[in-house]
BAKOL-464680 format. One record per residue (C-alpha): residue number from 1; x, y, z negated. Coordinates in steps of 0.5 Angstrom, whole numbers, plus 500, padded with zeros to 3 digits. Example, Ala and Ser with C-alpha at 12.3 -4.5 7.8 and 13.67 -1.06 7.14 Angstrom:
BEGIN
<atom num="1" east="525" north="491" up="484"/>
<atom num="2" east="527" north="498" up="486"/>
END
This chain:
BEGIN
<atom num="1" east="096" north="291" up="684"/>
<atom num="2" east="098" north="283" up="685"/>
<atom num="3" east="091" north="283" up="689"/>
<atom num="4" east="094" north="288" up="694"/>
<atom num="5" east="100" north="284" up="695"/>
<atom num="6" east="102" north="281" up="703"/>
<atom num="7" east="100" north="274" up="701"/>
<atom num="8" east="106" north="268" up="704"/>
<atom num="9" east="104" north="262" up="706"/>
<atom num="10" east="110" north="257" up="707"/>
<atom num="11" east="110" north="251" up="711"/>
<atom num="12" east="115" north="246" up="711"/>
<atom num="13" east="120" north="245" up="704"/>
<atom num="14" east="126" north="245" up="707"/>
<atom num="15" east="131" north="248" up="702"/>
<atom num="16" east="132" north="255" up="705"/>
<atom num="17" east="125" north="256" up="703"/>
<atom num="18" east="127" north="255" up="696"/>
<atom num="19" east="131" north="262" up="698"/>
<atom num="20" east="125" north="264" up="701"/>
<atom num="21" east="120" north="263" up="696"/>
<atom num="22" east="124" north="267" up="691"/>
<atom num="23" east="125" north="273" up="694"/>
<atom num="24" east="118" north="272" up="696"/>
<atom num="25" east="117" north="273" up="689"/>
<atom num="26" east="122" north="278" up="688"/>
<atom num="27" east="120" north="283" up="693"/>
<atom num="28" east="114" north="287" up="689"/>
<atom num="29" east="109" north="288" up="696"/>
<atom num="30" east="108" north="280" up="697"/>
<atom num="31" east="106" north="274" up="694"/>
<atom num="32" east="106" north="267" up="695"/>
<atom num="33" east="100" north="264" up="696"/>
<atom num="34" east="101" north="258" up="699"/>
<atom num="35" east="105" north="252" up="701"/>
<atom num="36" east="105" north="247" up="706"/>
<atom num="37" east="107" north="240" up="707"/>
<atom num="38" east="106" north="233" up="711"/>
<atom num="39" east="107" north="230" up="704"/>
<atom num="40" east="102" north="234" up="698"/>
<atom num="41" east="107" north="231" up="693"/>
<atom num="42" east="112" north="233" up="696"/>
<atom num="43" east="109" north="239" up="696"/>
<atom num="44" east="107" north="239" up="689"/>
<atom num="45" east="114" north="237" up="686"/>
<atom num="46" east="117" north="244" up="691"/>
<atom num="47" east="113" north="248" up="687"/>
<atom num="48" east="114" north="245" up="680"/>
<atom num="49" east="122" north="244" up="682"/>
<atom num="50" east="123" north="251" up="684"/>
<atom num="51" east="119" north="254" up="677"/>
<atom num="52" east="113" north="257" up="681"/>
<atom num="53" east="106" north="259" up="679"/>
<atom num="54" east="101" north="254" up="678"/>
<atom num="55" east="096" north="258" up="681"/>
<atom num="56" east="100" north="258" up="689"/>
<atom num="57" east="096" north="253" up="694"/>
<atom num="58" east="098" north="247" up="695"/>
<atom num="59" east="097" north="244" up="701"/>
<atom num="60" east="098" north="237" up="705"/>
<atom num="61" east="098" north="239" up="711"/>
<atom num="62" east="102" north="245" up="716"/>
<atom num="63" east="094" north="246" up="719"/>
<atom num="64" east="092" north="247" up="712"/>
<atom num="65" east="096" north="253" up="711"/>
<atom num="66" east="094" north="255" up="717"/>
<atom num="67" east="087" north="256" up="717"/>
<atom num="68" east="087" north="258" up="709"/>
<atom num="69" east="083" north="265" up="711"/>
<atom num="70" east="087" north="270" up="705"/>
<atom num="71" east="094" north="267" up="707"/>
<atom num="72" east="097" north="274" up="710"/>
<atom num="73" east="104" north="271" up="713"/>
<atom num="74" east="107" north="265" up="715"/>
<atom num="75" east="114" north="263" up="713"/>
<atom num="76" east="117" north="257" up="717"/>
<atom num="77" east="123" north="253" up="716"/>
<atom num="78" east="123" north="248" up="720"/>
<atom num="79" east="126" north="244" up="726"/>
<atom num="80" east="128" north="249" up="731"/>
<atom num="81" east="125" north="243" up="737"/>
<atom num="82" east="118" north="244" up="732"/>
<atom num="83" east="118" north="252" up="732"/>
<atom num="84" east="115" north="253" up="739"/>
<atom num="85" east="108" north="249" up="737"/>
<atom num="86" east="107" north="251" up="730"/>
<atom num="87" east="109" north="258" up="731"/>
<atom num="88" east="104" north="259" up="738"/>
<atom num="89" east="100" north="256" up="732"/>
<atom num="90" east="101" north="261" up="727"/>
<atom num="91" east="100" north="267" up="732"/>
<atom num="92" east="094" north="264" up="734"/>
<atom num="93" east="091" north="264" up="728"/>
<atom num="94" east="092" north="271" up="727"/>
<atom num="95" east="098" north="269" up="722"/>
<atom num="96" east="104" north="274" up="721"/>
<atom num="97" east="110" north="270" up="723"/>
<atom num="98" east="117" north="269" up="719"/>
<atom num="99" east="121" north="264" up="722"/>
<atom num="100" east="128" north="261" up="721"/>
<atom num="101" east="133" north="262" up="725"/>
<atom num="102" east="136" north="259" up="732"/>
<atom num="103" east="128" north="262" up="733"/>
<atom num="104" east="127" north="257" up="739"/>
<atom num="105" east="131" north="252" up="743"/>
<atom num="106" east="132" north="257" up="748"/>
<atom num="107" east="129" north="263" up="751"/>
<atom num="108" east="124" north="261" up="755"/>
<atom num="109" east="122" north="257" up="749"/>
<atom num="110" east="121" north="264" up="744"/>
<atom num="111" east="118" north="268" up="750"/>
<atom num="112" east="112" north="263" up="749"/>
<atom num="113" east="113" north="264" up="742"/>
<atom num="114" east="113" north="273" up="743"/>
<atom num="115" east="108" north="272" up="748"/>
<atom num="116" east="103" north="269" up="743"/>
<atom num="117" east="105" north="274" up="738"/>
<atom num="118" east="104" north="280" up="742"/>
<atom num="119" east="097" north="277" up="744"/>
<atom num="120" east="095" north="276" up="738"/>
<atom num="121" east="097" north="283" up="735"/>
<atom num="122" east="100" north="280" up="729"/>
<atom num="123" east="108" north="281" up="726"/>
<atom num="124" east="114" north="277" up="729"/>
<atom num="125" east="121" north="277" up="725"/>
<atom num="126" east="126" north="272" up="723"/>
<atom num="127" east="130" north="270" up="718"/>
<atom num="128" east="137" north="274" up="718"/>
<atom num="129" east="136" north="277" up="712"/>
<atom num="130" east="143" north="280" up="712"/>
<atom num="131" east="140" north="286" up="718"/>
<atom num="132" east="136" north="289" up="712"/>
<atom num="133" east="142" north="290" up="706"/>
<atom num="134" east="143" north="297" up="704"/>
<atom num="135" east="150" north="295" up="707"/>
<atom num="136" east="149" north="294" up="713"/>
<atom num="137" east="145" north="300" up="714"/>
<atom num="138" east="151" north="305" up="711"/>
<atom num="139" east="156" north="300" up="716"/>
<atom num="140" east="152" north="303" up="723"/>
<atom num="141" east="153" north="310" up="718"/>
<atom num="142" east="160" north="309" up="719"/>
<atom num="143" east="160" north="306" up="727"/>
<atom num="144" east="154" north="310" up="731"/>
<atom num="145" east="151" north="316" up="726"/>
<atom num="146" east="159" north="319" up="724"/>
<atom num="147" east="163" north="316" up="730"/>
<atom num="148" east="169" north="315" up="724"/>
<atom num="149" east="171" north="309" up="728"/>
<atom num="150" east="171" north="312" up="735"/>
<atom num="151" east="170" north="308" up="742"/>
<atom num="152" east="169" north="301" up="739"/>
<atom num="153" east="174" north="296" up="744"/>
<atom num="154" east="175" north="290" up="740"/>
<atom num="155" east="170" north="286" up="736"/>
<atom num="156" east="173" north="280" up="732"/>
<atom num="157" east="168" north="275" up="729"/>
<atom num="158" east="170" north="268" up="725"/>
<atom num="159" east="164" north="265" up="722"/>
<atom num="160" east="166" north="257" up="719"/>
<atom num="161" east="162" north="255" up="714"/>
<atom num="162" east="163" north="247" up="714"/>
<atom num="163" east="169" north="242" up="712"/>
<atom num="164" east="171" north="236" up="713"/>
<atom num="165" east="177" north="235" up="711"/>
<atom num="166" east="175" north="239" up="704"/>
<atom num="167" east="167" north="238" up="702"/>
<atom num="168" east="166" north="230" up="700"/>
<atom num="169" east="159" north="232" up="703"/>
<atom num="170" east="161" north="234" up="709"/>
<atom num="171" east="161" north="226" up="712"/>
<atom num="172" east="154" north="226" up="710"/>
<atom num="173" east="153" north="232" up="713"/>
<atom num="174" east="156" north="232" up="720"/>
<atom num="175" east="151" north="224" up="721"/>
<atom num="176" east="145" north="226" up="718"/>
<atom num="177" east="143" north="233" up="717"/>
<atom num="178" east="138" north="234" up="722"/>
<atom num="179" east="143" north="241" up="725"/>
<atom num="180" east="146" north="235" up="728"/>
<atom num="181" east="141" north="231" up="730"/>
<atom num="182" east="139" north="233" up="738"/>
<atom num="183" east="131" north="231" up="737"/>
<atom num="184" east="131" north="236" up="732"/>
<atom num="185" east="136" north="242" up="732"/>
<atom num="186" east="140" north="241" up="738"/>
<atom num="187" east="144" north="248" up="738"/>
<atom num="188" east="147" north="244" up="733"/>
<atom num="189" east="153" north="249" up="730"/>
<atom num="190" east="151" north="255" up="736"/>
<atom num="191" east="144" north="255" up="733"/>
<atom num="192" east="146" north="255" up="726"/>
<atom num="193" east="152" north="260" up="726"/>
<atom num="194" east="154" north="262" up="732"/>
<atom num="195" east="147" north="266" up="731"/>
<atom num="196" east="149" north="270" up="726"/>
<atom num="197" east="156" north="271" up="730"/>
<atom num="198" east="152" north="274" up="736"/>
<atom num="199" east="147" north="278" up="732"/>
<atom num="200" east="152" north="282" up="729"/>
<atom num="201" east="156" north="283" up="735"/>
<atom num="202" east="150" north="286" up="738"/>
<atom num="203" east="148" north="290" up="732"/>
<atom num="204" east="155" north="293" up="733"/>
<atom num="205" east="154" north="294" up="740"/>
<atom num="206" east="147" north="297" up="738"/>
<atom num="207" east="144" north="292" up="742"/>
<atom num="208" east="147" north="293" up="749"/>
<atom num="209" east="146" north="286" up="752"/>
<atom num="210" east="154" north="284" up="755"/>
<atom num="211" east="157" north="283" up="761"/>
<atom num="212" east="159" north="276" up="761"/>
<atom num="213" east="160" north="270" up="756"/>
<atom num="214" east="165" north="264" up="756"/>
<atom num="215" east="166" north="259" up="752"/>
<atom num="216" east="173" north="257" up="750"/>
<atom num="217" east="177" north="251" up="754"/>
<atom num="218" east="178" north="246" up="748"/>
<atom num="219" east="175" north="249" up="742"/>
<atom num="220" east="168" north="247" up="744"/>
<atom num="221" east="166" north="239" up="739"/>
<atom num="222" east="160" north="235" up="741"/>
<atom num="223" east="159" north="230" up="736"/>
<atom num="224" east="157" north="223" up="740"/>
<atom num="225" east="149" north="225" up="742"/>
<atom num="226" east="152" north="232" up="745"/>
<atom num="227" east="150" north="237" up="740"/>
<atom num="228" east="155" north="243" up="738"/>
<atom num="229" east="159" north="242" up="732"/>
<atom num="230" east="164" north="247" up="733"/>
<atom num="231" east="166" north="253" up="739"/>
<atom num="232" east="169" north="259" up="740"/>
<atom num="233" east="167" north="264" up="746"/>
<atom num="234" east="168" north="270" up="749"/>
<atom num="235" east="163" north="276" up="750"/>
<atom num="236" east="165" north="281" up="754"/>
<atom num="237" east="162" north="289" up="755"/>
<atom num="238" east="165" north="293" up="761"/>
<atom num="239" east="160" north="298" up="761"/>
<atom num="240" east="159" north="304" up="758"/>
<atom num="241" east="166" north="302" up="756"/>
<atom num="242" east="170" north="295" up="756"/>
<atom num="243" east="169" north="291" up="750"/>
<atom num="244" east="171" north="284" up="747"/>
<atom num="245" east="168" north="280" up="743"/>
<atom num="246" east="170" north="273" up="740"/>
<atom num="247" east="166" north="269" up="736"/>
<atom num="248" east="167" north="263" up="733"/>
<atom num="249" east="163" north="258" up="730"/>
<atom num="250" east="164" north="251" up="727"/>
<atom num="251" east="162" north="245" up="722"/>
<atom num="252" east="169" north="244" up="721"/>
<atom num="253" east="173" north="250" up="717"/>
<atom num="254" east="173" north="252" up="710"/>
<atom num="255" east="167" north="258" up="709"/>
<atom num="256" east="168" north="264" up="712"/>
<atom num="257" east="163" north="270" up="714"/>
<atom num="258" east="169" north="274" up="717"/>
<atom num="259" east="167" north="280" up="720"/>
<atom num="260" east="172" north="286" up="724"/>
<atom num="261" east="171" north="292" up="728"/>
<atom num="262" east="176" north="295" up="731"/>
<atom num="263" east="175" north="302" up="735"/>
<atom num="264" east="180" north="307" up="738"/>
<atom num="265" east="180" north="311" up="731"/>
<atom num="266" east="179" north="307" up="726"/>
<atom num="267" east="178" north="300" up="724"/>
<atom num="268" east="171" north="296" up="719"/>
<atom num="269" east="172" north="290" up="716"/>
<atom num="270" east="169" north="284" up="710"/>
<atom num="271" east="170" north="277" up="709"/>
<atom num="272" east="161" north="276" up="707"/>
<atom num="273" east="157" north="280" up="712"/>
<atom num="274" east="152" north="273" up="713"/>
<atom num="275" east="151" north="273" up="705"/>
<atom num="276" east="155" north="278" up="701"/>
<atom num="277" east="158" north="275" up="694"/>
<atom num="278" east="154" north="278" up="689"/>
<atom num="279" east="146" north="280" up="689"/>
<atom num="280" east="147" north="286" up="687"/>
<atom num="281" east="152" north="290" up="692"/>
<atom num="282" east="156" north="289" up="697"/>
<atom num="283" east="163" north="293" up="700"/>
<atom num="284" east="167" north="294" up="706"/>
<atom num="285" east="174" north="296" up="708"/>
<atom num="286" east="175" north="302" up="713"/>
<atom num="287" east="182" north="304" up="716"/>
<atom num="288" east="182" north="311" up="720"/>
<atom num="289" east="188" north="313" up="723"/>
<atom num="290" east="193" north="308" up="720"/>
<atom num="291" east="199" north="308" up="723"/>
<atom num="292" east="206" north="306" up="721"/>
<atom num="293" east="211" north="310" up="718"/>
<atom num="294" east="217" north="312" up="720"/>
<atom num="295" east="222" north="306" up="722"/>
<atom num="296" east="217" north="301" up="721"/>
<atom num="297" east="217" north="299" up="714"/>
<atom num="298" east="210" north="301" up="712"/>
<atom num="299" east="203" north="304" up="713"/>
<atom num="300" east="201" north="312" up="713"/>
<atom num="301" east="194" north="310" up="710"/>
<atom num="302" east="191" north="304" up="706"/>
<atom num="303" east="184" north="301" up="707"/>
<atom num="304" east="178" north="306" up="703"/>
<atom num="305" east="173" north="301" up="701"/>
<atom num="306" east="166" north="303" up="701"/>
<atom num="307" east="162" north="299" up="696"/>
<atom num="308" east="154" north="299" up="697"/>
<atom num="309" east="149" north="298" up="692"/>
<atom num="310" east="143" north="294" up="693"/>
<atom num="311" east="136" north="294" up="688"/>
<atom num="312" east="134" north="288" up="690"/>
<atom num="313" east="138" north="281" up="695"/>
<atom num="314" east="137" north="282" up="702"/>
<atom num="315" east="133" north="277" up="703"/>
<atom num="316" east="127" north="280" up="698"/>
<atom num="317" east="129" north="286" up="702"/>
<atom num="318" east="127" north="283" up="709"/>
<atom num="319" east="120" north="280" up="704"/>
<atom num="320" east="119" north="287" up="703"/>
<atom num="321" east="120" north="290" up="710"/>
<atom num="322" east="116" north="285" up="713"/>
<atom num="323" east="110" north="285" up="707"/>
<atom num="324" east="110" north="294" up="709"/>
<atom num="325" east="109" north="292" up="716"/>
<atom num="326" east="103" north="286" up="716"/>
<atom num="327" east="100" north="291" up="711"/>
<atom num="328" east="100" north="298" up="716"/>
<atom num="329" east="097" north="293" up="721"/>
<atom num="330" east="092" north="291" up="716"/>
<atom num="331" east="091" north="297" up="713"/>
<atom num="332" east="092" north="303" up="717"/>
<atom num="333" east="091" north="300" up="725"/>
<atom num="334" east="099" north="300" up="726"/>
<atom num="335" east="102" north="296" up="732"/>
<atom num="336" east="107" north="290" up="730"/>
<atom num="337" east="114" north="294" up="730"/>
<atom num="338" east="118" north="291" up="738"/>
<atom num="339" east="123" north="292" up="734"/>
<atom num="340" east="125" north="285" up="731"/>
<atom num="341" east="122" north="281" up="736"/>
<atom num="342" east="127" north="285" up="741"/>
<atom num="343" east="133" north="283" up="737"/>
<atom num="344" east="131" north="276" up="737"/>
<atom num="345" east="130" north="276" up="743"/>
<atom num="346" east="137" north="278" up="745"/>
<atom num="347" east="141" north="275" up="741"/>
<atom num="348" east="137" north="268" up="744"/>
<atom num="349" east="139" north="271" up="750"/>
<atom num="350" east="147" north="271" up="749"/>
<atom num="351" east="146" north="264" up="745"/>
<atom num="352" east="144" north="261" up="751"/>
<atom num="353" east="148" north="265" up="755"/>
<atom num="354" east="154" north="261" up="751"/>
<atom num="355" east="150" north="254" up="750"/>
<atom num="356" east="150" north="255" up="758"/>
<atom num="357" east="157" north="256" up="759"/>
<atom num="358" east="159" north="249" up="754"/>
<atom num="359" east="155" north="246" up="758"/>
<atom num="360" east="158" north="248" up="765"/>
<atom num="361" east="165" north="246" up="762"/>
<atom num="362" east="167" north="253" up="759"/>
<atom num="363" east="166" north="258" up="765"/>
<atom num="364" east="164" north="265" up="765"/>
<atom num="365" east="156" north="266" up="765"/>
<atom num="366" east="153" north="273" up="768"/>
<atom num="367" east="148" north="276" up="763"/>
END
């Protein structure tokens, strides 16, 4: 029944939480109680743009969100220099927190925000939505459960996803967008992308914090007040077994979600691993034992694809993830799951690990 649902409250109308609203109202454990903005017609005109029910809460205000008694969980898309105020706000008044990703402008920053969740006994869990598609479940299938791909000892990441020199807004984009801004999201590119980059090469290491970051000597942009435009960094392992991974990240390439794995046996690859190209399924290729034929003028085996089924799009399936949560915590008494905020937490820690190397002119930094 609708009234059993995990009531959402969203506060900030960016344009992600069009996104967010929809799976909101996809997911079949939650609803979408609320809206807040610093604007009541802004507000309004998000509800009535995105074709939502008329009975949602609109509010003028973040605050209002905030104390609204039935409001469950609280979505927040803004700013990331704005995160750690609003969200040590939500977790103080006992509100499940959902916030964008980067989660903070570093470590310290999400600590606070973790600490104040846990204080409080409420949910913690960001917004990368690609963790929960059915497709990256069957992926840790093939790497950690079946060990098909053997000893992993090269990961190759390339996630681009704004041009200049092809989109006519990136112009606009690249002087005006507050991912450029430094009062307002001053990881720039690193925060907007490069999080994804180093999310899934720590999914691919089952969580493994590396041993050391570098960014690369002439690959790092900055624009003229200092943020990340584009970088590129190596993130290498030496224990239990030596593995680099490279990572890069910039506003300045056609749109790319590339993704390789490549192990001692076989090979993974996709060209979506952000945002897949349909709603509804998702695939990826694996090689096992590919060698060249004789005289090399061939291949012994080609690429299987694996193509993975997904009832609802990802994101709904993050809504409905989270929604199970809050309600075993409501309901049954459950403790909030570590897990999440573990993932988020080390995936800042690497962030600021290759934020830290830009910064000292692209010198190893020791994790």
């Amino acid at each position: 029944m609708a009234e059993d649902r995990v009531r959402f409250g969203i506060i900030g109308c960016a344009n992600i939480a069009r996104k967010l609203a929809r799976a909101i109202t996809l997911a079949p454990n939650s609803t979408l109680y609320a809206i807040g903005s610093r604007s009541i017609n802004k507000a309004n005109q998000f509800v009535s743009t995105n074709g939502l029910s008329p009975t949602i809460k609109v509010y003028g205000s973040y605050d209002e969100v905030l104390d609204d008694p039935l409001v469950d969980v609280v979505y927040l898309p803004l700013p990331t220099s704005l995160h750690l105020h609003w969200a040590v706000l939500v977790a103080n008044k006992k509100k499940h927190l959902l916030i964008e990703k980067p989660t903070a402008l570093d470590v310290d920053d999400l600590d606070k925000i973790l600490q104040a969740c846990a204080s409080n006994g409420v949910q913690f869990m960001d917004g990368s939505m690609w963790l929960h598609h059915p497709r990256t479940h069957k992926m840790k299938e093939m790497l950690f459960d079946s060990g098909n791909l053997g000893q992993l000892d090269y990961v190759s990441l390339l996630t681009t996803i704004y041009s200049s020199s092809t989109f006519t807004a990136s112009t606009q984009i690249l002087t005006e967008d507050i991912r450029v801004k430094p009062d307002l999201d001053a990881l720039g590119a690193l925060g907007d992308l490069g999080w994804y980059c180093v999310g899934i090469i720590l999914w691919a290491k089952n969580y493994q914090l590396p041993t050391s970051v570098t960014a690369l000597t002439d690959t790092v942009t900055k624009n003229a007040a200092g943020v990340i435009l584009s970088c590129t960094a190596s993130i290498e392992y030496n224990q239990p077994e030596r593995t680099i991974a490279t990572m890069h990240c910039s506003f300045f390439s056609h749109g790319s979600m590339d993704l390789l794995l490549s192990g001692t046996k076989g090979s993974l690859r996709l060209k979506d691993y952000i945002l897949p190209f349909q709603e509804d399924s998702a695939s990826f290729d694996y090689t096992l034992g590919a060698k060249f034929v004789d005289m090399h003028i061939g291949w012994n085996v080609k690429p299987d694809r694996v193509v993975v089924a997904s009832e609802l799009p990802q994101e709904a399936l993050m809504i409905q993830e989270l929604a199970r949560l809050v309600e075993g915590i409501k309901k049954f008494g459950h403790r909030p799951e570590d897990k999440w905020p573990d993932i988020s937490r080390k995936t800042q820690l690497v962030l600021d690990a290759v934020k830290k190397s830009v910064d000292i002119g692209c010198k190893i930094v020791n994790l």
